[in-house]
Structures are given as C-alpha cells and as structure tokens.
HTML snippet that shows the backbone in 3Dmol.js (N, CA, C, O; Angstrom):
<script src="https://3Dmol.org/build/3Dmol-min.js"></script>
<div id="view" style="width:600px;height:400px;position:relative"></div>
<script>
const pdb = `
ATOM      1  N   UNK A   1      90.865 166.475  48.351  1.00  0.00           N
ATOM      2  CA  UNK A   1      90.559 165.177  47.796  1.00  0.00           C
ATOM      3  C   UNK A   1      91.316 164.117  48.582  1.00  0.00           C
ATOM      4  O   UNK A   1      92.523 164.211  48.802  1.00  0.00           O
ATOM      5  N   UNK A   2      90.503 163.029  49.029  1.00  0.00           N
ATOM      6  CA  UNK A   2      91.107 161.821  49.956  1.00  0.00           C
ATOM      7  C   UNK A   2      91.696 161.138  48.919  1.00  0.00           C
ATOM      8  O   UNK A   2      91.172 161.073  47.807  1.00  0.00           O
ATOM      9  N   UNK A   3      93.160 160.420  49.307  1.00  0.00           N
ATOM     10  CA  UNK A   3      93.931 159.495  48.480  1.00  0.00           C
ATOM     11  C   UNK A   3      92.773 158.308  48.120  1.00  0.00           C
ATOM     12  O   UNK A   3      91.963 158.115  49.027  1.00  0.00           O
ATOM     13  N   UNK A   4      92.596 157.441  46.816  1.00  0.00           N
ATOM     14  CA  UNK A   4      92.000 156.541  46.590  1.00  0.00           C
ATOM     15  C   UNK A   4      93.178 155.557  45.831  1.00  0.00           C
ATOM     16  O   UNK A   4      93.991 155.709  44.919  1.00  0.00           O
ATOM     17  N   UNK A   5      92.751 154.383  46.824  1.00  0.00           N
ATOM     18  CA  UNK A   5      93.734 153.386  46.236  1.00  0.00           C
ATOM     19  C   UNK A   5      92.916 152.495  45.752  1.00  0.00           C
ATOM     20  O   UNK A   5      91.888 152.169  46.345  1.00  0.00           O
ATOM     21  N   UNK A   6      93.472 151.746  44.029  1.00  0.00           N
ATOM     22  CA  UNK A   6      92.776 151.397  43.113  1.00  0.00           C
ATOM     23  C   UNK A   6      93.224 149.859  43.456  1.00  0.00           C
ATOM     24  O   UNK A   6      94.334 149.819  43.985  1.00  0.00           O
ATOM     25  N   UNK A   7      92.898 149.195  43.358  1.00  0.00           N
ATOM     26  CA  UNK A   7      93.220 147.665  43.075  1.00  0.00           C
ATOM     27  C   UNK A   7      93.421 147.452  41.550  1.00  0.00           C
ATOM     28  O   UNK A   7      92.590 147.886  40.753  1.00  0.00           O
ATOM     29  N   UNK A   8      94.546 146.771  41.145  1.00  0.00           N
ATOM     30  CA  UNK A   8      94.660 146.158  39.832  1.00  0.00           C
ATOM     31  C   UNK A   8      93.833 144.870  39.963  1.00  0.00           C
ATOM     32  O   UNK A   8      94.153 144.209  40.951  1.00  0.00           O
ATOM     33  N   UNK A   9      92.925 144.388  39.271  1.00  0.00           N
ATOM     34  CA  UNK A   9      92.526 142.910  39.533  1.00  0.00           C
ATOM     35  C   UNK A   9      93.093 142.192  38.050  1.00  0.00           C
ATOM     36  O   UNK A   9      93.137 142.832  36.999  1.00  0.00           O
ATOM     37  N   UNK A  10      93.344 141.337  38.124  1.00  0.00           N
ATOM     38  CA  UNK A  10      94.021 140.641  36.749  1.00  0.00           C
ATOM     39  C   UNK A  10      93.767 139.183  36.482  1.00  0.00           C
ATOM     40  O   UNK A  10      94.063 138.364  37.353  1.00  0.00           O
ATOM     41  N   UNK A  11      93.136 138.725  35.112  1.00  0.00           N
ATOM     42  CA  UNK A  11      92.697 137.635  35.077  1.00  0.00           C
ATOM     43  C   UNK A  11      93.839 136.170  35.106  1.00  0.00           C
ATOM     44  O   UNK A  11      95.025 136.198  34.774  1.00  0.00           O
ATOM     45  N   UNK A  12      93.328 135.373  35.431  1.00  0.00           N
ATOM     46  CA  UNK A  12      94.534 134.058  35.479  1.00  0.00           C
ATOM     47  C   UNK A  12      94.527 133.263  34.192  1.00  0.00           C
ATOM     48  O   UNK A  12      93.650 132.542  33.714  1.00  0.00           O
ATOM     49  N   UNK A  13      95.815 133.604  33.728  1.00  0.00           N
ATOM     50  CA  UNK A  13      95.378 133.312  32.288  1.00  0.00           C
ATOM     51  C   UNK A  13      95.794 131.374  32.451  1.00  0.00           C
ATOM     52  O   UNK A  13      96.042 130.743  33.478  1.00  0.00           O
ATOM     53  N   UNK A  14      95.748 131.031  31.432  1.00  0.00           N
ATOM     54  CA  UNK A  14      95.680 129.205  31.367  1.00  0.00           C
ATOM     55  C   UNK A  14      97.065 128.826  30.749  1.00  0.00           C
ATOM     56  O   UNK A  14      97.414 129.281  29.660  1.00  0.00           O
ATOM     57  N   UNK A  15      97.704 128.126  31.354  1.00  0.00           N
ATOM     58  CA  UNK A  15      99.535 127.847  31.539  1.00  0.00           C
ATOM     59  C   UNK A  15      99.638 127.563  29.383  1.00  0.00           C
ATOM     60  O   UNK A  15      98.901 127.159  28.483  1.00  0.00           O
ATOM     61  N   UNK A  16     100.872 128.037  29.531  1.00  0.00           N
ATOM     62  CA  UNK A  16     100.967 127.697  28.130  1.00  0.00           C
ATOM     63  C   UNK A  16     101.175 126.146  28.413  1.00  0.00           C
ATOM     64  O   UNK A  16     101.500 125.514  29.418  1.00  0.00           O
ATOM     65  N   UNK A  17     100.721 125.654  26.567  1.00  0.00           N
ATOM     66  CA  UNK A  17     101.537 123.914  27.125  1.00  0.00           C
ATOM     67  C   UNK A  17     102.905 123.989  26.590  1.00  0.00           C
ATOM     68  O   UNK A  17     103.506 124.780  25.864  1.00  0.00           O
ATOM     69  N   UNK A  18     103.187 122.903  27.194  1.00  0.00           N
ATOM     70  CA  UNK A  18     104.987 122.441  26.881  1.00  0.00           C
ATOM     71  C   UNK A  18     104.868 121.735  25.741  1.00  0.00           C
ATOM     72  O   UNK A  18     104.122 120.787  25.496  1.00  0.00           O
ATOM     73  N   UNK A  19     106.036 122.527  24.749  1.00  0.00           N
ATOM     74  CA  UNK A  19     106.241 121.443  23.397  1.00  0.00           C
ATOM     75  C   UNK A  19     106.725 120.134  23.917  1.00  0.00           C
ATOM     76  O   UNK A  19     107.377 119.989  24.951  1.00  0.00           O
ATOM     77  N   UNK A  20     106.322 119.144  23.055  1.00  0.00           N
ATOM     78  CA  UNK A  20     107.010 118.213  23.342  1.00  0.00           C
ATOM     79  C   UNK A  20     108.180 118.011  22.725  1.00  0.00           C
ATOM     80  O   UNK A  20     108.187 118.378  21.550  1.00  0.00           O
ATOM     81  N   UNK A  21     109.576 117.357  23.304  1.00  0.00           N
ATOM     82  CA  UNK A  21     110.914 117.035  22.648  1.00  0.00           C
ATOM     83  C   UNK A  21     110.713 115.986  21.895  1.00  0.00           C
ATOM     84  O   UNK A  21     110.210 114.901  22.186  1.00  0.00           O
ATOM     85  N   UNK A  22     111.328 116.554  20.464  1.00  0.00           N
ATOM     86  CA  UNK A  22     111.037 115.453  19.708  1.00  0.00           C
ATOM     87  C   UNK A  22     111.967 114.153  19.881  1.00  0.00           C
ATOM     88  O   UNK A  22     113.140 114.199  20.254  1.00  0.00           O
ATOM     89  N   UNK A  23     111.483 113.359  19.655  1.00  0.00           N
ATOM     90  CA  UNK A  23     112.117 112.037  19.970  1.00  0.00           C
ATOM     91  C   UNK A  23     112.795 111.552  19.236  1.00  0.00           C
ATOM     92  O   UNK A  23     112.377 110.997  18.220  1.00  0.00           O
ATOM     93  N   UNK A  24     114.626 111.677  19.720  1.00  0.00           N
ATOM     94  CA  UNK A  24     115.781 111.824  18.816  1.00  0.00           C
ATOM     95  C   UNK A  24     116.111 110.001  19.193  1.00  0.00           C
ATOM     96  O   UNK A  24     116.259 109.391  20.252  1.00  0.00           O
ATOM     97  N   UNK A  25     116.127 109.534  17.557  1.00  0.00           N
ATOM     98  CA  UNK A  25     116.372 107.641  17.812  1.00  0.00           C
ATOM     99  C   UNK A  25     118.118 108.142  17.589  1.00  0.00           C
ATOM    100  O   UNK A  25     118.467 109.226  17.123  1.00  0.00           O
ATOM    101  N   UNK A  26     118.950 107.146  18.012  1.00  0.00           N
ATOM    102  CA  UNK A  26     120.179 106.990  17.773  1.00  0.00           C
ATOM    103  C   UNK A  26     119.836 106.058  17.007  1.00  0.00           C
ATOM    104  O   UNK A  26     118.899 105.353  17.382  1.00  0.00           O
ATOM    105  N   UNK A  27     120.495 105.766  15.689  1.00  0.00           N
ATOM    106  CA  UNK A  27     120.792 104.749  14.619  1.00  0.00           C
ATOM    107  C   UNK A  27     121.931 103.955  14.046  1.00  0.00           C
ATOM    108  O   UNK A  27     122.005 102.915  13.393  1.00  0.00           O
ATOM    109  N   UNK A  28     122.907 104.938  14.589  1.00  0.00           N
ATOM    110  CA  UNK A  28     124.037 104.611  14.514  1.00  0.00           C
ATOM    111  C   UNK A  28     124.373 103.902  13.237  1.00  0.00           C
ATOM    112  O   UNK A  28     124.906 102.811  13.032  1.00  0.00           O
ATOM    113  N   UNK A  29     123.750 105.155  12.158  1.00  0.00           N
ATOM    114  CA  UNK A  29     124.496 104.875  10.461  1.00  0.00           C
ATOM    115  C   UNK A  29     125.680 104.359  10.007  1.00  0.00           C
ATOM    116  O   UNK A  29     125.869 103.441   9.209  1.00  0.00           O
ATOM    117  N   UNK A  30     126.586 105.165  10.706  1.00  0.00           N
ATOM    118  CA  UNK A  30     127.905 105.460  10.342  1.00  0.00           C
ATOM    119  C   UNK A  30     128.984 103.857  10.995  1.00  0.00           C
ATOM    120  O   UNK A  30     129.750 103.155  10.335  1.00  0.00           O
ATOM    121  N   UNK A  31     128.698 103.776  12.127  1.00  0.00           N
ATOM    122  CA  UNK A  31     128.878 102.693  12.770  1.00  0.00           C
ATOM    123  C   UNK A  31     128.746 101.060  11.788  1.00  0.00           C
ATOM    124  O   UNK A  31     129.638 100.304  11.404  1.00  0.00           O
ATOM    125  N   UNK A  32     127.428 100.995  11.650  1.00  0.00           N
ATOM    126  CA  UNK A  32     126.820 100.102  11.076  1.00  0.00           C
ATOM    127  C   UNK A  32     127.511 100.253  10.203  1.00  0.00           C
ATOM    128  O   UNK A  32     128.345  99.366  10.023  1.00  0.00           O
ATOM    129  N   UNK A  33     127.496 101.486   9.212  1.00  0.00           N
ATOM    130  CA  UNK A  33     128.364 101.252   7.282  1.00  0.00           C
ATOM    131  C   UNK A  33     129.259 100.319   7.465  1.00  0.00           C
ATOM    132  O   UNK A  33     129.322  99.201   6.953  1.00  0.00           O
ATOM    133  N   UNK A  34     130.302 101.094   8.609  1.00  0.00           N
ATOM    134  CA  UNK A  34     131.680 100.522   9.008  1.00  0.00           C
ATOM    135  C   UNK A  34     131.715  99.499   9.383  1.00  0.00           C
ATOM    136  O   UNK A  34     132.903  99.173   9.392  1.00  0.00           O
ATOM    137  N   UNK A  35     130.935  98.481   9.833  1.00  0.00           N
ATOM    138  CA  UNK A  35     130.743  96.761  10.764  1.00  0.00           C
ATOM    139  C   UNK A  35     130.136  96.526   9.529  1.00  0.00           C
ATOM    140  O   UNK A  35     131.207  96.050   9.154  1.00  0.00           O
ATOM    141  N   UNK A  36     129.609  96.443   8.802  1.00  0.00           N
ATOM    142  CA  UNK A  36     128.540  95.652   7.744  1.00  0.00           C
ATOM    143  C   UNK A  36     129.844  95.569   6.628  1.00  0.00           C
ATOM    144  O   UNK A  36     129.456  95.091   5.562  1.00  0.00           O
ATOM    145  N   UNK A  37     130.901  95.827   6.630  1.00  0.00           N
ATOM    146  CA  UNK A  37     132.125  95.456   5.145  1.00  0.00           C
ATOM    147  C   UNK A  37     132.839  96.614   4.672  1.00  0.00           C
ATOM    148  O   UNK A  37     133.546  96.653   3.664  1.00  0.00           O
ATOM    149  N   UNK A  38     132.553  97.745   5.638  1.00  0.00           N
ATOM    150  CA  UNK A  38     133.111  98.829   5.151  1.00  0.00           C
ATOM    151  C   UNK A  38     132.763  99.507   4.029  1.00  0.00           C
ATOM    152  O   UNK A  38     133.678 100.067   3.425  1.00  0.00           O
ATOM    153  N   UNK A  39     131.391  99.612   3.503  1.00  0.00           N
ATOM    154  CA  UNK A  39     131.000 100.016   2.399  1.00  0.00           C
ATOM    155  C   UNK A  39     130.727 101.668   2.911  1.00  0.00           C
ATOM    156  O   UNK A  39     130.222 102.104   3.945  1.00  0.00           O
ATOM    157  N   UNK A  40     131.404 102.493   1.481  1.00  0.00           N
ATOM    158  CA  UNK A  40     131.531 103.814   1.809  1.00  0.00           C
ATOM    159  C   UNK A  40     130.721 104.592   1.714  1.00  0.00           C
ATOM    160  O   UNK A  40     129.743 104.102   1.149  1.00  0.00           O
ATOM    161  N   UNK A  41     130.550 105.869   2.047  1.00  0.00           N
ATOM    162  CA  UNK A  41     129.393 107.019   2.385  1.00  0.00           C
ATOM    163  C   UNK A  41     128.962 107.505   0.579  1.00  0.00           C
ATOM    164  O   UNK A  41     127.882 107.840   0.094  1.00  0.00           O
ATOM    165  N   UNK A  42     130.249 107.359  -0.007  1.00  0.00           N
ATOM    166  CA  UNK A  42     129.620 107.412  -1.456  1.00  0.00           C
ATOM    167  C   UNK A  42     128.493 106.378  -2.298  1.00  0.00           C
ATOM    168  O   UNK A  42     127.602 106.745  -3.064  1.00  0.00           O
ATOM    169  N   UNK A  43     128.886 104.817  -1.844  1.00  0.00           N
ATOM    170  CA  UNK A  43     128.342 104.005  -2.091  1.00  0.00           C
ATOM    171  C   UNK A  43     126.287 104.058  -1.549  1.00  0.00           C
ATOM    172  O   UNK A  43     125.211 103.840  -2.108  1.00  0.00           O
ATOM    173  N   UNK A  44     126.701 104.419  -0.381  1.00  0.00           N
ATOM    174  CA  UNK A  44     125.453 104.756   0.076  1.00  0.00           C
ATOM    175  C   UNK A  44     124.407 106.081  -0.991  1.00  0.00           C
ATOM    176  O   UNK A  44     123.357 105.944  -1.619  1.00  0.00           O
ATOM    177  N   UNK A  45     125.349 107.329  -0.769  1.00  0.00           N
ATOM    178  CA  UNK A  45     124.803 108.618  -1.175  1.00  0.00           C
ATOM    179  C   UNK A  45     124.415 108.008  -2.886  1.00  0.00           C
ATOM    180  O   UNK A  45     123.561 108.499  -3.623  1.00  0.00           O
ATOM    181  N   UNK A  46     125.237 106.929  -3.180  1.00  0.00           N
ATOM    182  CA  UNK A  46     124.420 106.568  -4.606  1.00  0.00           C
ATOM    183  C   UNK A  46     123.039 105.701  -4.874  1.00  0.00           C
ATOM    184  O   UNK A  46     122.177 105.802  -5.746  1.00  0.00           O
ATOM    185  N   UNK A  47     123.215 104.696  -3.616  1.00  0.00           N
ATOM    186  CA  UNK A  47     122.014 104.330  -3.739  1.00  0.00           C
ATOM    187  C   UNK A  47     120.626 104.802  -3.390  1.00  0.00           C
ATOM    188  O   UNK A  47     119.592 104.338  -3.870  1.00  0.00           O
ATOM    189  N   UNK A  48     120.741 106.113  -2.194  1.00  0.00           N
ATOM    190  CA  UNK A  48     120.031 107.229  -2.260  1.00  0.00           C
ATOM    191  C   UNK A  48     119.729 107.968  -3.012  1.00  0.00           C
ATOM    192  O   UNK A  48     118.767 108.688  -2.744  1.00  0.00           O
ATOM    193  N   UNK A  49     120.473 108.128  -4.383  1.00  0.00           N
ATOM    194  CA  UNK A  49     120.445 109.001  -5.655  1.00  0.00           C
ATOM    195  C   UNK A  49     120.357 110.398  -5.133  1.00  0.00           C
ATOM    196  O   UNK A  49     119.466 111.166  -5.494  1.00  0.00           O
ATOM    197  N   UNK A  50     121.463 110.778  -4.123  1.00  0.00           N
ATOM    198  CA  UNK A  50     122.059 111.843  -3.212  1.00  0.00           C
ATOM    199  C   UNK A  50     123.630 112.190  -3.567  1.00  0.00           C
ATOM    200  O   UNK A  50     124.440 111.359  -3.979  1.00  0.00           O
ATOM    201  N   UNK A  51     123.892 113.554  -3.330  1.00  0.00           N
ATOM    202  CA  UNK A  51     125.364 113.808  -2.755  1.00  0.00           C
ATOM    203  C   UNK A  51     126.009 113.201  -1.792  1.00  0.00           C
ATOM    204  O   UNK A  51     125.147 112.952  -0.950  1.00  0.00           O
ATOM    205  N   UNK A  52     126.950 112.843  -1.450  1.00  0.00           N
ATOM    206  CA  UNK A  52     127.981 112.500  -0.472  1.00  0.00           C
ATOM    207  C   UNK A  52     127.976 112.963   0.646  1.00  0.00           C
ATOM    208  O   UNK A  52     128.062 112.265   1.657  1.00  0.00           O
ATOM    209  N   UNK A  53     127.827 114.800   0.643  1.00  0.00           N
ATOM    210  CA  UNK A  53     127.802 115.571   1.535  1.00  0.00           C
ATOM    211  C   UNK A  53     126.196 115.280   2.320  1.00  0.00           C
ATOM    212  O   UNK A  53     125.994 115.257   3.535  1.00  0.00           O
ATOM    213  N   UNK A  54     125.278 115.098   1.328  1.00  0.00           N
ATOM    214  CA  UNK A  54     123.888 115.216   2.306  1.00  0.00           C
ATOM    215  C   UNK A  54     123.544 113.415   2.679  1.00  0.00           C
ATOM    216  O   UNK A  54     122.675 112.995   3.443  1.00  0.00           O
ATOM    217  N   UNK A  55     124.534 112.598   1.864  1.00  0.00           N
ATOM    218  CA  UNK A  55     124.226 111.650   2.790  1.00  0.00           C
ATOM    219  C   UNK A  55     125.361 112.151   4.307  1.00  0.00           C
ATOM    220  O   UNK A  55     124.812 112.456   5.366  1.00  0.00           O
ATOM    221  N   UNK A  56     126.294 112.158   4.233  1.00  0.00           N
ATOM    222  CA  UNK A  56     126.988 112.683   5.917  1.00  0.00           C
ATOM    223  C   UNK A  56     125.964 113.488   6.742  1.00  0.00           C
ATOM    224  O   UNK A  56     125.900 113.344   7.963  1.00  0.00           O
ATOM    225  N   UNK A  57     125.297 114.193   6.180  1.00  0.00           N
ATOM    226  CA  UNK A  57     124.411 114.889   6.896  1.00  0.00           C
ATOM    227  C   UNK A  57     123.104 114.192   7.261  1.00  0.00           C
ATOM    228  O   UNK A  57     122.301 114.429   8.163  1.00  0.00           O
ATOM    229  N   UNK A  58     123.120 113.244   6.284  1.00  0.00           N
ATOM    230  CA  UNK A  58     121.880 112.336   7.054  1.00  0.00           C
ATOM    231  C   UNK A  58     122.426 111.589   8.395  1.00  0.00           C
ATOM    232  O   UNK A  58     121.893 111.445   9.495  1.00  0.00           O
ATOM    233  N   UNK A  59     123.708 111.164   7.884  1.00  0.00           N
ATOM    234  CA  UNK A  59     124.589 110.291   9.136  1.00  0.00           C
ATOM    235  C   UNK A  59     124.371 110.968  10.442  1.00  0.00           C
ATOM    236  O   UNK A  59     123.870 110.337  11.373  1.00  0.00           O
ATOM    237  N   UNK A  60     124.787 112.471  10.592  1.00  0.00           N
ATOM    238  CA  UNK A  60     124.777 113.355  11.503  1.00  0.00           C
ATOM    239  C   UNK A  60     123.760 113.672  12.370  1.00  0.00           C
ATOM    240  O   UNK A  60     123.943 114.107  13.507  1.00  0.00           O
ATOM    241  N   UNK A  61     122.314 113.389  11.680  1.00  0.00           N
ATOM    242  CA  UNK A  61     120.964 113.844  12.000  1.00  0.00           C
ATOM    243  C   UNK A  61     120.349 112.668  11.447  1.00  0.00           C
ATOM    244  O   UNK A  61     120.062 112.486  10.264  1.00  0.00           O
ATOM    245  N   UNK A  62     120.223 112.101  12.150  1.00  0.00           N
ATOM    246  CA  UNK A  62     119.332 110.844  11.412  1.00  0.00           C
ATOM    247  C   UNK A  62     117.713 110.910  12.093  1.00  0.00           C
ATOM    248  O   UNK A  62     117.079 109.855  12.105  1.00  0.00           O
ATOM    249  N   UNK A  63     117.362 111.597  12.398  1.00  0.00           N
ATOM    250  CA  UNK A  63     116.183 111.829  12.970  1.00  0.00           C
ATOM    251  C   UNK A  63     115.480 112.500  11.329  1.00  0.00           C
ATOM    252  O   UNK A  63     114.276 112.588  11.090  1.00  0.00           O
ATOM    253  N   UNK A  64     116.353 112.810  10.596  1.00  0.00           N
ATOM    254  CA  UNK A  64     115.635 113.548   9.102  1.00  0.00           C
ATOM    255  C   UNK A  64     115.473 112.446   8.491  1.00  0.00           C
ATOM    256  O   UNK A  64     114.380 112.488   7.925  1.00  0.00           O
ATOM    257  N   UNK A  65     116.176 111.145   8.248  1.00  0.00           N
ATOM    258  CA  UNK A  65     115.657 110.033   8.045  1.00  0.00           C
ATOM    259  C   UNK A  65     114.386 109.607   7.618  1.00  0.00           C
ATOM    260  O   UNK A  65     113.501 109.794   8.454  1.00  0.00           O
ATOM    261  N   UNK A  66     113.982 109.004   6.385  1.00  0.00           N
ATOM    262  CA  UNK A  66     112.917 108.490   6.524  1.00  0.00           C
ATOM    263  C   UNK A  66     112.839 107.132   6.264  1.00  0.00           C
ATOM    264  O   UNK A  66     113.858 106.622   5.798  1.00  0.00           O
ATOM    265  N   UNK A  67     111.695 106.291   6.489  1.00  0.00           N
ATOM    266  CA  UNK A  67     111.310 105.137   6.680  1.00  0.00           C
ATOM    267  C   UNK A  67     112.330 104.702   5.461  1.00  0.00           C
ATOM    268  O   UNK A  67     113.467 104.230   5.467  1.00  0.00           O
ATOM    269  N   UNK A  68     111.398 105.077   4.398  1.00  0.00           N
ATOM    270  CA  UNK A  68     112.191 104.401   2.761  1.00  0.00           C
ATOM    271  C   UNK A  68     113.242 104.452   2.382  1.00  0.00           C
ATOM    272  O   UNK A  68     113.749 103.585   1.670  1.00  0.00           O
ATOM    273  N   UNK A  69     114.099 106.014   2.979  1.00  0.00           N
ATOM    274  CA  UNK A  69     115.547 105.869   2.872  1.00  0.00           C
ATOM    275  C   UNK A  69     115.962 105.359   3.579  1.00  0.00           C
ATOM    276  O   UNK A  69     117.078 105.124   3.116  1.00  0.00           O
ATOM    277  N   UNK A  70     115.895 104.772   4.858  1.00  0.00           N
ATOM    278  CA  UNK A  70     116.488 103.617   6.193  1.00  0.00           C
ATOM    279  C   UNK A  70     116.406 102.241   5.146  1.00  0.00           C
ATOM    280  O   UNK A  70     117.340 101.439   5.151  1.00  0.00           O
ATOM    281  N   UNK A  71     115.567 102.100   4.518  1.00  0.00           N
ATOM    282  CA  UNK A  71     115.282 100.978   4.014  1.00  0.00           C
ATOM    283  C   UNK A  71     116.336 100.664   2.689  1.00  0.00           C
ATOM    284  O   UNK A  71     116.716  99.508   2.504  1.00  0.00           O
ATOM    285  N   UNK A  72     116.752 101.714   1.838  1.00  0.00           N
ATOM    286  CA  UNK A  72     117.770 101.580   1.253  1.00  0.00           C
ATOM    287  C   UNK A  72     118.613 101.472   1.854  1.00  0.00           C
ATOM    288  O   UNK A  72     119.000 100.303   1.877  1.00  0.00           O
ATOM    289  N   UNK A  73     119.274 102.235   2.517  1.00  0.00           N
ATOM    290  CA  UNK A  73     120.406 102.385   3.453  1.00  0.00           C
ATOM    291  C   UNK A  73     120.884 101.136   3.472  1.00  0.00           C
ATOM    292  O   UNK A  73     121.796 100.726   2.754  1.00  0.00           O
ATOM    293  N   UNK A  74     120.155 100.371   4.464  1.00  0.00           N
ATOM    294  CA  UNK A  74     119.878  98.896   4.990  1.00  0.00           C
ATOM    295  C   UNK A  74     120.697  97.866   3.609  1.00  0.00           C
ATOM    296  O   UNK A  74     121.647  97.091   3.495  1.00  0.00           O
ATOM    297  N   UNK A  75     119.492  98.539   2.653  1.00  0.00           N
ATOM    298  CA  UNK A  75     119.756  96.947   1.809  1.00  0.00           C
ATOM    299  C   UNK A  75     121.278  97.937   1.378  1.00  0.00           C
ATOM    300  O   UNK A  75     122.286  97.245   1.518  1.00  0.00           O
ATOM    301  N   UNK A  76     121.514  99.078   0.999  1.00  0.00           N
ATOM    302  CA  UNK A  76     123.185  98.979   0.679  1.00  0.00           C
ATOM    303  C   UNK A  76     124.495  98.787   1.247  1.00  0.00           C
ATOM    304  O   UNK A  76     125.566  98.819   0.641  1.00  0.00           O
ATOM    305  N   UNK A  77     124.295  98.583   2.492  1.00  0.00           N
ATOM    306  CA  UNK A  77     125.284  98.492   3.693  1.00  0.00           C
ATOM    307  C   UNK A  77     124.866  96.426   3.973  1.00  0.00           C
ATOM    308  O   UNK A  77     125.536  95.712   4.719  1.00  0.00           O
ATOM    309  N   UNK A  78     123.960  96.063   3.358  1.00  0.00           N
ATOM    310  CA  UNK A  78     124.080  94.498   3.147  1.00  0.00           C
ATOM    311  C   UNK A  78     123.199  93.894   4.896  1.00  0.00           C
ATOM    312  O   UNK A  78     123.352  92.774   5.382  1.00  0.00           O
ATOM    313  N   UNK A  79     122.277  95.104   5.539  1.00  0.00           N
ATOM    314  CA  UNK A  79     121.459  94.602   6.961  1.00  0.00           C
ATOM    315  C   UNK A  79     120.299  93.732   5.913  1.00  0.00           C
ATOM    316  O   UNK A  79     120.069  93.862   4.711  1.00  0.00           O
ATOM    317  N   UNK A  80     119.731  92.847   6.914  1.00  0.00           N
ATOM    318  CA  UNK A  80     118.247  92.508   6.512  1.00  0.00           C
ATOM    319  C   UNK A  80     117.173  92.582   7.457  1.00  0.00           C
ATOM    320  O   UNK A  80     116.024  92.310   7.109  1.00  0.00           O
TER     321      UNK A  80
END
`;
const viewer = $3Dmol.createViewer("view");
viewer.addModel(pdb, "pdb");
viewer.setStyle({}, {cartoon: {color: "spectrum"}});
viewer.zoomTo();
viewer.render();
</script>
C-alpha cells in the first residue's frame, strides 16, 4: 500500500467581535461632598434612603449610579 497523504481543509470561521469597554465617567462624588460644605456620607446615604456602607460603595463605583440617584445626591450635597 502507497503512503496517502490527506489534507486537513478547514473552514474560516468569522472573527469573534470585541466587547465593548464600558464607559467608566469619573464623578468625583466624594470630592464634590467634601467642596460643597462638607456634608457627610451619612447625610447623603439618608437622602438615598440607603446604608452608609452602600452609599461608599456608590462613591467607589459610580458607574452603578443612576440618573435619579445623581440627582439626589446633587440636591443633598447643595449642586444645582
């Protein structure tokens, strides 16, 4: 029997796509509390009708942020 050499042929598959990076805003919460009169992270986490701890954690990640809580935020730290 003569050697037979096989070819693999293999289809070209179609590129995965690239996630896109989500688009991280700096807000600079914490900053702002502190320049707007020094009003504290508790003061805030109350007008959120939040813990203390998960407002810091909003501070931290503010990309979890939403529109309506920015908007409290705002009016409790005294921005317009």
């Amino acid at each position: 029997m003569q050697d037979i050499v096989t070819v693999m042929v293999t289809r070209r598959r179609p590129p995965i796509p690239k996630q896109r990076q989500v688009r991280r805003l700096k807000l600079y919460l914490r900053e702002w509390r502190k320049f707007m009169g020094g009003v504290s992270a508790v003061d805030c986490a109350i007008a959120l009708d939040i813990e203390r701890e998960s407002y810091l954690r909003l501070e931290r990640e503010p990309w979890r942020i939403t529109v309506s809580e920015l908007d409290i935020i705002a009016g409790a730290i005294g921005v317009k």
